[in-house]
C-alpha positions in Angstrom: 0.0 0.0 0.0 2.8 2.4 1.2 4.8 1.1 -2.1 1.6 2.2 -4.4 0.9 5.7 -2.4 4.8 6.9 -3.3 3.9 5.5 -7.2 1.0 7.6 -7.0 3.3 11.2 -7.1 4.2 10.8 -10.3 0.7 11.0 -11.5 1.0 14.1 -9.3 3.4 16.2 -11.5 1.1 18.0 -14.0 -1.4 18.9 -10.8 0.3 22.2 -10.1 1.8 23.1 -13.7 -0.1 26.0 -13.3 -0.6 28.5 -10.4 -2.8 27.9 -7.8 -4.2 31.4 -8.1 -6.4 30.7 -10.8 -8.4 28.0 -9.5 -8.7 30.5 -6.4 -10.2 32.8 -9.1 -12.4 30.6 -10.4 -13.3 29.7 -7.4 -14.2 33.3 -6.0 -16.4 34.4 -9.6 -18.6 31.3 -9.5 -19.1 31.2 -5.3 -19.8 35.0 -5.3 -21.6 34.6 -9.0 -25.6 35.3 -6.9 -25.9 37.1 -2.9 -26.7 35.3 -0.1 -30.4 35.0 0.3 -32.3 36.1 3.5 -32.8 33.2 5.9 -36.6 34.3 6.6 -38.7 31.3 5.7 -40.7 32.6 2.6 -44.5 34.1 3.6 -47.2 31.6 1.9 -46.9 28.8 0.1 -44.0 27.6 -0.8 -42.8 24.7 -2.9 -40.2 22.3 -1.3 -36.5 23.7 -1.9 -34.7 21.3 -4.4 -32.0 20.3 -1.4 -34.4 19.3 0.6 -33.6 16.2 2.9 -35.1 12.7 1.6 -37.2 11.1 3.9 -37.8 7.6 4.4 -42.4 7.0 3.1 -41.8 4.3 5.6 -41.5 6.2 8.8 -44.0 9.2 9.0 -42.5 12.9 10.1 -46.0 14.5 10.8 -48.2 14.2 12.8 -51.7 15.7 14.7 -52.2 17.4 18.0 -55.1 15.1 19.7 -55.0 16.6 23.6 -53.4 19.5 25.9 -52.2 19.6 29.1 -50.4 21.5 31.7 -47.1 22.2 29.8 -47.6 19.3 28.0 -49.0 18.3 24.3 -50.4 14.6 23.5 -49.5 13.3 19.9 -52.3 11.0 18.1 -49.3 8.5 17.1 -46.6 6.2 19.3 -44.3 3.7 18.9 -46.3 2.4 15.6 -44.8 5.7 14.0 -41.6 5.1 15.5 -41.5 8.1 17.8 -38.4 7.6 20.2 -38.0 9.5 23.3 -35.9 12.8 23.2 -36.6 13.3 19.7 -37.7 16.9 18.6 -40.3 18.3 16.8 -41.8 21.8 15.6 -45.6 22.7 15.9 -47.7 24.5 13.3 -51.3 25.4 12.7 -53.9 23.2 10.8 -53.8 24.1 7.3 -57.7 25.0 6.3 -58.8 21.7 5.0 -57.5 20.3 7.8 -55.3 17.7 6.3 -52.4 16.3 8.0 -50.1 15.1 5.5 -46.2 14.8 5.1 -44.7 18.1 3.3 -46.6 20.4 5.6 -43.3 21.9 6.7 -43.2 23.6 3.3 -46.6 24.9 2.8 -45.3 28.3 4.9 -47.9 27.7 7.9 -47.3 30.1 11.1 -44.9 28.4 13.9 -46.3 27.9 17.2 -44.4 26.2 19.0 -41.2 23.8 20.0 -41.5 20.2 21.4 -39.5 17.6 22.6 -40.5 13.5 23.6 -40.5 12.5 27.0 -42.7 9.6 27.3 -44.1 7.6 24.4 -46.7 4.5 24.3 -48.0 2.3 21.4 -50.3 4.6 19.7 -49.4 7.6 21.8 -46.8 10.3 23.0 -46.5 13.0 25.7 -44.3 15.8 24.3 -42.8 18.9 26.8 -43.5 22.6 25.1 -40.1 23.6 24.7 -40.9 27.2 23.6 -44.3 28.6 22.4 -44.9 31.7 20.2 -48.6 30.9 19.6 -51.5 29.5 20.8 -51.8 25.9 21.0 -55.2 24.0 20.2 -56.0 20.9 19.3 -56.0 19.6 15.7 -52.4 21.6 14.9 -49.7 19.7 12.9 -46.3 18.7 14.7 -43.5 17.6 12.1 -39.9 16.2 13.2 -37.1 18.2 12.9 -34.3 17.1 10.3 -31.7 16.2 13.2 -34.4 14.1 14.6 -35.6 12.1 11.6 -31.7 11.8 10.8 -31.3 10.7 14.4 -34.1 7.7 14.0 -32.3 6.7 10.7 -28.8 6.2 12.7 -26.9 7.9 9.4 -23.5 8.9 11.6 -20.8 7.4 9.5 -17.7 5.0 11.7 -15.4 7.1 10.0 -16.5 10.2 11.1 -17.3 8.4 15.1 -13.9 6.8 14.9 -11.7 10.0 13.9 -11.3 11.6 17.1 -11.6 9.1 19.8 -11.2 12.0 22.5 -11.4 10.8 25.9 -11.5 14.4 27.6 -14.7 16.1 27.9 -14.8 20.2 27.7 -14.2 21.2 30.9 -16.1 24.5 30.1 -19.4 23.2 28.6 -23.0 22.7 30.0 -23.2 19.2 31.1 -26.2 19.2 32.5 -28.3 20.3 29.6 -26.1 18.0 27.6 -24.4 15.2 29.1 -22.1 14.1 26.0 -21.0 16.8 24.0 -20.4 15.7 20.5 -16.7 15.7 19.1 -18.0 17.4 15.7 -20.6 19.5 15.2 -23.0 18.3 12.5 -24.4 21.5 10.9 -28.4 20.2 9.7 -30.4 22.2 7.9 -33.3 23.2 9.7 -36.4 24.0 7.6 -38.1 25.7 10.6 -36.2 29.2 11.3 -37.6 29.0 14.8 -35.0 30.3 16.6 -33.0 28.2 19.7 -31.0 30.0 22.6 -28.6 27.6 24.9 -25.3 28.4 26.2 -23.4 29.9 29.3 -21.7 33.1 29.4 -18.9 33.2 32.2 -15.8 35.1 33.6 -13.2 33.1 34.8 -10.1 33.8 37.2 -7.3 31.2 37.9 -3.6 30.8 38.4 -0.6 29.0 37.4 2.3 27.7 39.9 5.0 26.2 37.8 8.3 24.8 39.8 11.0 27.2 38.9 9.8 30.3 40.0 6.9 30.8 37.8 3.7 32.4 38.5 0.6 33.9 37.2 -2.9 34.8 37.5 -4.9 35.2 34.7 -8.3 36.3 34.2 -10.6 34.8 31.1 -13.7 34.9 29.5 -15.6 31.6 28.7 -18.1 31.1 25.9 -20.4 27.9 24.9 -22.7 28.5 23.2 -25.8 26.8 21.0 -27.7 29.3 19.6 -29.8 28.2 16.1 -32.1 30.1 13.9 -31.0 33.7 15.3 -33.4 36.1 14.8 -35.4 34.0 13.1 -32.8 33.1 10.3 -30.8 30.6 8.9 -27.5 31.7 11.3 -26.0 30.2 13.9 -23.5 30.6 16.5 -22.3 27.1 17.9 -19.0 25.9 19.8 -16.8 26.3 23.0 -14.4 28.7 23.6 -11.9 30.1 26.5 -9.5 33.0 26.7 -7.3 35.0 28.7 -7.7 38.6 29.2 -6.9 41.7 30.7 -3.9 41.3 33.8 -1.4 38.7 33.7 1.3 38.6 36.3 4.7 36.4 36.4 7.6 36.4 38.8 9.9 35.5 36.0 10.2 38.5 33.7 9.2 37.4 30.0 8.3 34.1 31.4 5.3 32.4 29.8 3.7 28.6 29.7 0.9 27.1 28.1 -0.4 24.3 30.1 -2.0 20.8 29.1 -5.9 22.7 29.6 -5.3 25.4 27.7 -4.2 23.1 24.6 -7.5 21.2 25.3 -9.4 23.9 25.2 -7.4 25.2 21.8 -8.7 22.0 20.0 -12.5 23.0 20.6 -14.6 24.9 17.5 -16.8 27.9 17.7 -18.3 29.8 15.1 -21.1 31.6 12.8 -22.4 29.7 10.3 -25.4 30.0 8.0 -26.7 27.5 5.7 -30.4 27.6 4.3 -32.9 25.5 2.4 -33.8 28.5 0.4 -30.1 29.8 -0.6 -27.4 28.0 -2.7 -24.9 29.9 -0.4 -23.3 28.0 2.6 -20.4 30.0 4.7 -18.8 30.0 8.5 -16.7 32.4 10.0 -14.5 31.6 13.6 -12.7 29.0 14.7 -14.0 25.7 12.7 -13.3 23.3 10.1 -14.1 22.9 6.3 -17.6 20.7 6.3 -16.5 19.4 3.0 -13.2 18.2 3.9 -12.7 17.6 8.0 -9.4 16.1 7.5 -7.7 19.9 7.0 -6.5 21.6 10.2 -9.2 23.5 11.9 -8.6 27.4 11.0 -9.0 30.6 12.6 -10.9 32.4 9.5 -14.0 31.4 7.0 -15.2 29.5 4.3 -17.2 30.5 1.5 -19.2 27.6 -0.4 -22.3 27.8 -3.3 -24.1 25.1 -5.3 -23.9 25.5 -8.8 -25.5 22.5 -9.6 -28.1 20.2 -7.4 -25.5 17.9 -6.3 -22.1 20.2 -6.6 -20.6 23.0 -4.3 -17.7 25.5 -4.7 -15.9 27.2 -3.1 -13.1 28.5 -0.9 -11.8 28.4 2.5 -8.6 30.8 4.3 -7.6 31.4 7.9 -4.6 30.7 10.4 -4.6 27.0 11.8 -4.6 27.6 16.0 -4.6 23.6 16.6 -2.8 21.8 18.1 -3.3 18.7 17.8 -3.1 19.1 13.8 -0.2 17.0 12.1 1.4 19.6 10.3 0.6 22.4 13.2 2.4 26.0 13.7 1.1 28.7 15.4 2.4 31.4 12.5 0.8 29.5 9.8 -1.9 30.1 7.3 -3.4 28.2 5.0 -5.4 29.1 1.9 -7.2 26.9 -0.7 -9.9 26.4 -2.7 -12.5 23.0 -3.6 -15.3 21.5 -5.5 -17.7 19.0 -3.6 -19.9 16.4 -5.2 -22.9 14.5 -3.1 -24.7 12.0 -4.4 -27.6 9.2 -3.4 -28.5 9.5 0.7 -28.2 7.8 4.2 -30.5 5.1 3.1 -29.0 3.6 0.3 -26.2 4.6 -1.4 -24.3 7.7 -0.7 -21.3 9.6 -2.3 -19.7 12.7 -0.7 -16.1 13.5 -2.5 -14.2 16.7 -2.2 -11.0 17.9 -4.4 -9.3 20.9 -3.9 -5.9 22.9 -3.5 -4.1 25.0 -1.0 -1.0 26.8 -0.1 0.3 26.9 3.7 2.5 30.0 4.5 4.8 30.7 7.9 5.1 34.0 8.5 3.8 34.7 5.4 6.6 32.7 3.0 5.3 30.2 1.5 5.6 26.7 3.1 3.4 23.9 1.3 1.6 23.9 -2.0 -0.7 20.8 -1.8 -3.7 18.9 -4.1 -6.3 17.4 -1.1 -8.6 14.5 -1.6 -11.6 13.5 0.2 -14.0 10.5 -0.2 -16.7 8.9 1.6 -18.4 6.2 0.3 -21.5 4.4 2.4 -24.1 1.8 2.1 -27.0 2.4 4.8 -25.4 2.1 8.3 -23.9 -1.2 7.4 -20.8 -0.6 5.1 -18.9 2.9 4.9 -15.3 3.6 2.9 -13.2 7.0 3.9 -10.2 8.5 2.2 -8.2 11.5 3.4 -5.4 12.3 1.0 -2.7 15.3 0.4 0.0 15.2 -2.1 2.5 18.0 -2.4 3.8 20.2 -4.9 7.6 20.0 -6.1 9.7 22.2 -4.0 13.5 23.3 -4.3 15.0 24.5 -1.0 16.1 28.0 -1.0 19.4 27.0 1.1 22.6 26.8 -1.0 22.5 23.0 -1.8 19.2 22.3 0.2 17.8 19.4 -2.5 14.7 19.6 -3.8 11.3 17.2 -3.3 9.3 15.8 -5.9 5.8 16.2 -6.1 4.7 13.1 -4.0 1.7 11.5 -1.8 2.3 13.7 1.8 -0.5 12.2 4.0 -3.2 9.5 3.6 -5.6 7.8 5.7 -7.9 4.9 4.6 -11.0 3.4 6.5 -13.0 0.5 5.9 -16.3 0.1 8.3 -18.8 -2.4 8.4 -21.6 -2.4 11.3 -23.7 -5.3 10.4 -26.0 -5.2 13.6 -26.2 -2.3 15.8 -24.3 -3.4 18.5 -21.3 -4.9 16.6 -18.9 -3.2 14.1 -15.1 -4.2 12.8 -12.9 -2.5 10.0 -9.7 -2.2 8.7 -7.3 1.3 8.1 -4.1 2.3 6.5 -2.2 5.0 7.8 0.5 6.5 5.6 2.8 10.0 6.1 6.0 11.3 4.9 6.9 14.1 6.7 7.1 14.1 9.8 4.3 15.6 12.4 4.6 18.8 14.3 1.6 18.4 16.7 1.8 19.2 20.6 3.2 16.2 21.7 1.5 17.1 25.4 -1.6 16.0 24.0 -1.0 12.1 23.2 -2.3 11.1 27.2 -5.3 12.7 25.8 -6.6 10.4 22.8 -6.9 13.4 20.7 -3.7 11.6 18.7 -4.5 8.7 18.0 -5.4 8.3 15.0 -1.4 9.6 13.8 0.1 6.8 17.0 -0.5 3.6 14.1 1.0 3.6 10.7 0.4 0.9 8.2 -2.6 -1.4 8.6 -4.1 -1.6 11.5 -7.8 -3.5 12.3 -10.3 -2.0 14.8 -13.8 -3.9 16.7 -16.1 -2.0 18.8 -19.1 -3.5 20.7 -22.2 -1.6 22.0 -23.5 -3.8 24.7 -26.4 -3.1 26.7 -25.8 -1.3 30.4 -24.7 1.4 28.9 -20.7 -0.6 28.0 -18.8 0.0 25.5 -15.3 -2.3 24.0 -12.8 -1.0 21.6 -9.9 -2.5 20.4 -7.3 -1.8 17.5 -4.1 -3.9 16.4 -1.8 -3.2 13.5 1.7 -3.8 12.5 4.2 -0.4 11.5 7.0 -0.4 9.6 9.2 2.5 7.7 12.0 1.9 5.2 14.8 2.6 8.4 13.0 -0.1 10.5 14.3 -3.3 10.9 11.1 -5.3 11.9 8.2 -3.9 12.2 6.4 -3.3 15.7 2.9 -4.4 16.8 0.8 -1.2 18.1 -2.2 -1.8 20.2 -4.9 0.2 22.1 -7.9 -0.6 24.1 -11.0 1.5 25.6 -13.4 0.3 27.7 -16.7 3.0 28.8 -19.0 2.1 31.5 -22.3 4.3 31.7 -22.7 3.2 35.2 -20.1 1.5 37.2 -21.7 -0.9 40.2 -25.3 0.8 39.6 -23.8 3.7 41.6 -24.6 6.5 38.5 -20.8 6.9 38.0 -19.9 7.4 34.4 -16.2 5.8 33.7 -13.6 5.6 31.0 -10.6 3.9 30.2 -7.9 4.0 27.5 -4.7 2.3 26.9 -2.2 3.1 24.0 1.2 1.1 22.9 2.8 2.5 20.0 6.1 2.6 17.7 5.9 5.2 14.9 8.6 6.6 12.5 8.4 10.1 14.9 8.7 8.7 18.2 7.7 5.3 20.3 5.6 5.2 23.8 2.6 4.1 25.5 0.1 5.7 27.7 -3.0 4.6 30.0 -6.1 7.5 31.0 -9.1 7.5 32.7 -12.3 9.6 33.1 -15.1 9.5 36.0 -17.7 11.3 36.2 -20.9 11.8 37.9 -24.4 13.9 38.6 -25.1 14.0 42.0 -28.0 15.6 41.2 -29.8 17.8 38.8 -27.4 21.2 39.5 -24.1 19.6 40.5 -21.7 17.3 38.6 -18.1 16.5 39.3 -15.9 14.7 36.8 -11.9 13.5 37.3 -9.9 12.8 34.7 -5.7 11.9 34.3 -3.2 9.9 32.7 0.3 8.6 32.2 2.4 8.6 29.1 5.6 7.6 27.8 6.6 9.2 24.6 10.8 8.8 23.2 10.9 11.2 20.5 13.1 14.2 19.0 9.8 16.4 18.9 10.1 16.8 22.6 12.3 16.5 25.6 9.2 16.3 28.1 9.5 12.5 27.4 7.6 11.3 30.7 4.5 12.7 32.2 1.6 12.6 34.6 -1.5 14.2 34.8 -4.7 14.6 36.9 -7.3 17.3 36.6 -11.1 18.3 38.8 -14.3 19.9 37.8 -16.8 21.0 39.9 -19.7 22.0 38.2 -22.8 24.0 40.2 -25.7 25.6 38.9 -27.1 28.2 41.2 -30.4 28.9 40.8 -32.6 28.9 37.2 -29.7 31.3 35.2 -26.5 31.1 37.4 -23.9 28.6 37.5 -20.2 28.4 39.6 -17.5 26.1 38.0 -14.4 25.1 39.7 -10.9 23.4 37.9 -7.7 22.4 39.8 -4.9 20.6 37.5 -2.1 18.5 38.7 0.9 18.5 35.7 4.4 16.6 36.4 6.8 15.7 33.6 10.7 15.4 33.2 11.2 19.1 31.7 7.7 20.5 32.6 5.8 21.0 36.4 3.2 22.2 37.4 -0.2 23.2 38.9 -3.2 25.4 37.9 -6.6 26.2 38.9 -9.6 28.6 37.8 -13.0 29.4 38.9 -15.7 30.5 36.9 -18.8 32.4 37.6 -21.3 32.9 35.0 -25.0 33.4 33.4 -26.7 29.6 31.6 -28.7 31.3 28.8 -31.8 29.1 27.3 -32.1 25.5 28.5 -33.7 23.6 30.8 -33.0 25.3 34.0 -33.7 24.4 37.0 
């Protein structure tokens, strides 16, 4: 496989005979060819938009309001229309004939209100009014929401759920109106502009004590934030962010640290984005990745995409890239690049979604990479899915005097093959393959947030689903490079436990061994968490990890961090962080507190 990727570069050479800045120009007149459309759902009837989301005749999405109660609304359908607690769904009124019927969503019918499942019979449900803008009666239509009917079709791809295996949840976030934050944030369409308003707003005041002589105090401001359909519209403002502000105080002239927490929360996305049934336009600004091609670094910056044909995007993308635990990461660099995207077929049969594009990395604005990136995802139902991630650079000739010169060749690739043939069972195969060698933050490895660069060569993965809430992983794979004189077995194993010993406690546990062409180690981490009750959650998570490499000379390490998490009253909340850091060329300790307002929600 390795053998064929380094064939592949010759193929390669004509890719970037000519500039890149012409497909950037193409790509700018035909993205910016029509404006963006308002995000206010149309007055009237409207016929459906061409992009609309296929739904499955089989399962029903509407349905009719037959009772009211106290904060409550009674569905006239059950489990015999396959209604699942939690799922979510958007109130209208009756249209005038009075007919209930699938498509109603596009008919323009006033919004009244916002539901959501809590208890569900045979021919029956009990939905909670969520938020109500109108009057509800009896009679009124209630359709599910596209993130619910997607839900019920369990569409999430293994190679999307097995890309970032991150053990560490945001220490920042709202886990009580969400206990499991998701890892990427899927970005539906929502045909109801109804706007949403969750998140917490908070100010946050810590220190630092590292041995040496160094300290500080810093001061912060933390954001999370889940706020859909503002004002009404198509725009939304989701993610997590944290950042120092204001004073900062050291004993050590000049002296400065970034700690394992603060690269955590660096590796988190927040951002605008807007994305319509109505508009061919889709674009984000903030911290976030490209939705068409994931496996680029996360930038600090936009994208700009349009459909100029039903199944076919362009566009362009440009922005600094802040992670850290991106392969080819630098904190001066910025990237560039523009792509096409084809989509074809849907989550219930066959499905195509393949991305092509180019970009140029610069540091300190000289030019660094010119690159050709490849993405494809291939999937059959829930039962079979195929991902490709692929970057091949351009020829370069060093500018030192007698620097050599590279060839244009295959950089990066990374192959997944995924097949889930009953729900609580799945197995696959992957191929890791990279030249260069990576400049992430080796700090993070403890953390899971690397794994997927820790195995090179083929490498085979199970995971089981089994009921209580448990959870197996395991991966094997043999890695070899040209300098290597046998090759090495890597391994790593996760176990999750929903509820450890029917006491509520939610626990995690990861073990790593690994022998790369960058560096050899192993590491073992743990998470436990729990709600004692509705307002107050603690979680502790920590690690140890052995990692020989030249990127580093912080070679052994411990960690151990705290959360204390308090919600005081209906809108306020009090969050408390201590961490424990000791490695060979880096100690220390830090803690923060956190006061701040929960906006939207279920609050208590």
């Amino acid at each position: 496989m390795s053998d064929w990727i380094r064939k592949l570069g010759l193929f390669l050479d004509g890719l970037f005979a000519r500039p890149a800045a012409v497909v950037f120009l193409a790509a700018a007149l035909c993205a910016c060819y029509s404006p963006i459309i308002l995000a206010q759902a149309p007055a009237g009837p409207t016929a459906p938009p061409a992009n609309r989301p296929e739904q499955d005749s089989k399962k029903p999405t509407v349905f009719k309001v037959k009772s009211l109660g106290d904060k409550t609304v009674y569905l006239e359908a059950g489990r015999n229309a396959d209604l699942q607690e939690g799922m979510k769904l958007s109130v209208v009124e009756a249209p005038p004939d009075g007919v209930i019927a699938e498509g109603i969503q596009y008919r323009g019918y006033e919004h009244v209100a916002e539901l959501v499942v809590s208890s569900v019979s045979d021919s029956s449900a009990v939905c909670d009014v969520v938020r109500a803008d109108g009057e509800l009666k009896v009679g009124q239509a209630a359709f599910l929401t596209p993130d619910s009917v997607q839900n019920r079709r369990q569409t999430e791809l293994a190679a999307d759920q097995d890309k970032y295996p991150i053990l560490m949840t945001f220490t920042y976030g709202d886990p009580l109106d969400e206990e499991v934050r998701e890892t990427q944030e899927a970005q539906q369409t929502r045909l109801t502009p109804m706007q949403r308003m969750r998140g917490r707003l908070g100010f946050d005041y810590g220190g630092t004590n590292e041995s040496g002589g160094f300290h500080s105090r810093q001061m912060g401001l933390v954001i999370d934030a889940d706020m859909r359909n503002i004002g009404g519209t198509f725009w939304n403002f989701i993610g997590s962010w944290r950042g120092n502000f204001g004073t900062s105080s050291t004993t050590l002239p000049g002296a400065g640290s970034q700690t394992l927490t603060d690269l955590v929360n660096r590796t988190y996305r927040i951002g605008f984005t807007y994305q319509s049934p109505y508009s061919p336009v889709t674009l984000g600004v903030g911290r976030l990745f490209l939705p068409w091609a994931p496996g680029l670094s996360t930038i600090d910056g936009g994208y700009f995409g349009r459909k100029f044909a039903r199944e076919a995007t362009f566009g362009f993308f440009a922005g600094s890239t802040p992670d850290p635990s991106s392969w080819s990461y630098n904190p001066n660099q910025h990237i560039a690049g523009a792509f096409v995207n084809l989509e074809h077929g849907s989550f219930d049969h066959f499905r195509v979604f393949s991305t092509m594009g180019v970009a140029i990395t610069s540091i300190q604005w000289k030019v660094a990479r010119q690159f050709a990136f490849f993405e494809n995802t291939w999937s059959w139902k829930q039962h079979v899915s195929f991902y490709n991630s692929l970057q091949a650079d351009a020829a370069r000739t060093s500018p030192l005097v007698n620097g050599g010169r590279n060839p244009t060749q295959v950089s990066q690739s990374f192959s997944s093959l995924h097949f889930q043939p009953i729900k609580l069972f799945g197995f696959g195969v992957n191929h890791n393959y990279f030249r260069s060698l990576p400049t992430f933050d080796p700090r993070l490895v403890g953390t899971g947030l690397l794994d997927q660069y820790l195995f090179q060569g083929f490498s085979g993965d199970v995971r089981f689903s089994l009921p209580k809430h448990i959870g197996l992983f395991a991966s094997l794979g043999k890695s070899k490079t040209t300098t290597d004189k046998k090759s090495s077995l890597n391994q790593a194993y996760g176990l999750s436990l929903g509820s450890l010993w029917k006491t509520g406690l939610l626990l995690d546990l990861h073990y790593s061994k690994f022998n790369s062409s960058f560096g050899s180690g192993k590491y073992e981490s743990f998470s436990l968490s729990k709600s004692l009750n509705d307002s107050f959650r603690v979680q502790l998570y920590g690690g140890h990890q052995v990692f020989n490499t030249a990127l580093s000379t912080n070679t052994n390490s411990n960690f151990v961090n705290g959360v204390v998490d308090w919600n005081v009253g209906p809108r306020y909340f009090l969050e408390g962080n201590y961490g424990w850091y000791h490695g060979t060329s880096l100690s220390y300790t830090q803690w923060s507190s956190i006061f701040g307002y929960r906006i939207g929600g279920f609050r208590k």
